[in-house]
N, C-alpha and C positions, 0 to 999 in steps of 0.2 A: 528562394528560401522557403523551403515547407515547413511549417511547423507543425506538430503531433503531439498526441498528449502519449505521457510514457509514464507504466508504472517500474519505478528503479528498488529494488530491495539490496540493501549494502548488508554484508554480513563485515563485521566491525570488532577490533579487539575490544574483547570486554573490561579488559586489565586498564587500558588505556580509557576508555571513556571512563571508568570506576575514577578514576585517578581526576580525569581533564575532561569532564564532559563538556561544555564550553568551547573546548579547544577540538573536538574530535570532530563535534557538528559543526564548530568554522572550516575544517580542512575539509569534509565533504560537502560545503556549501560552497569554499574556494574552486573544488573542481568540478562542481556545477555552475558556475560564474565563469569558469576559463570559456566554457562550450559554449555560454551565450542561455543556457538553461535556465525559466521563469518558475521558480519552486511556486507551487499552487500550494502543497499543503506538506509538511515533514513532520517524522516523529519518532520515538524509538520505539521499536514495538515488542520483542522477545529477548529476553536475556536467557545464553543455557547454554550446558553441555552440549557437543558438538556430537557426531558418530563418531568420528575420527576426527586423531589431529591436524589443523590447518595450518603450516608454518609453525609448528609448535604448540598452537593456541588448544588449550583442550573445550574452553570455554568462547561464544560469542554473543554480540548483540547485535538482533535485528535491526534496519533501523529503515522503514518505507518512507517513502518521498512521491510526490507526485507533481512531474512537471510537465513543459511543452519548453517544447526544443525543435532546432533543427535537425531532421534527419540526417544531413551529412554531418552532421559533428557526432554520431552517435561512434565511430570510431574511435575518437580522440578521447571521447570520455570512457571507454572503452580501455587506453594507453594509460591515459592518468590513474583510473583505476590497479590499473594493475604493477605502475611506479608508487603509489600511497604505500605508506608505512601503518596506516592507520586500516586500509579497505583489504582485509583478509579473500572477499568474493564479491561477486556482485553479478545483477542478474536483472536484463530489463527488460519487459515485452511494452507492447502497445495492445492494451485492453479496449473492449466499446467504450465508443463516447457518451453514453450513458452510463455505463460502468464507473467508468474515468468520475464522472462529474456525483455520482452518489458517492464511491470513493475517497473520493475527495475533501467532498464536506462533510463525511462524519467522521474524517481523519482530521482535519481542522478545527472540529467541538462546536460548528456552528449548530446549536440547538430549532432553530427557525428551520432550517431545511432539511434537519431530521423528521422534524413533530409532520411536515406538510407530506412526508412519504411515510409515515406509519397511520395517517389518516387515512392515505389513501390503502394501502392495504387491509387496514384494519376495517374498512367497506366492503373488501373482495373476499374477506375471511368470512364474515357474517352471511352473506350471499353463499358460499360455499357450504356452511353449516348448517344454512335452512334446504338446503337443496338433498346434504346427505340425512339431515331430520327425515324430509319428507318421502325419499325413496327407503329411508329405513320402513316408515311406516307403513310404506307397501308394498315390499314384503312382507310385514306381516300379515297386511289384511289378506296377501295371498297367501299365505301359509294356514 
């Protein structure tokens, strides 16, 4: 059994979650329970006009998840997906494990492992700003 971290984007009738939200996010968490699927972090993320219609649907809702799972059940979830009444599309890759895990936790709203990654950027930006300060300045003193 491999396990992987997978990012799953469901594209979701909007009609139906408007209605059952409650009930739209059990059925896409029942077929991520059937696969054996550890949701690390889920949420809805875009509500909207479609290009085109999906099964009719002129409207949908995003709705990412972020799990670890076994790779051979990504088929199954795969079938389920595509038997739901509720999962108009869906679309999973396997992102970096770094990716995955920043990801993750600011899809989750953990605030503690936000703030410890905008500290540390926000040290490589100021290093960057004195760096282009300084070569601004010389150019000019060559000019």
């Amino acid at each position: 059994m491999a396990l992987r971290s997978y990012e799953i984007m469901f594209l979701l009738d909007s009609g139906k979650f408007a209605t059952d939200p409650d009930g739209v996010t059990a059925e896409v968490n029942t077929i991520l329970d059937k696969v054996g699927a550890e949701v690390v972090s889920a949420r809805p993320w875009m509500d909207g006009k479609l290009a085109y219609p999906i099964e009719g649907q002129r409207k949908g809702l995003h709705y990412l998840t972020y799990v670890k799972a076994d790779s051979g059940q990504i088929q199954q979830l795969q079938r389920l997906c595509r038997l739901s009444n509720v999962v108009l599309r869906h679309m999973c890759i396997v992102p970096p494990e770094q990716l995955f895990d920043l990801m993750s936790t600011s899809l989750s709203g953990d605030p503690s492992a936000e703030d410890e990654g905008a500290e540390g950027e926000g040290e490589e930006s100021k290093g960057d700003s004195s760096e282009k300060a300084s070569s601004d300045e010389e150019e000019t003193a060559n000019a």
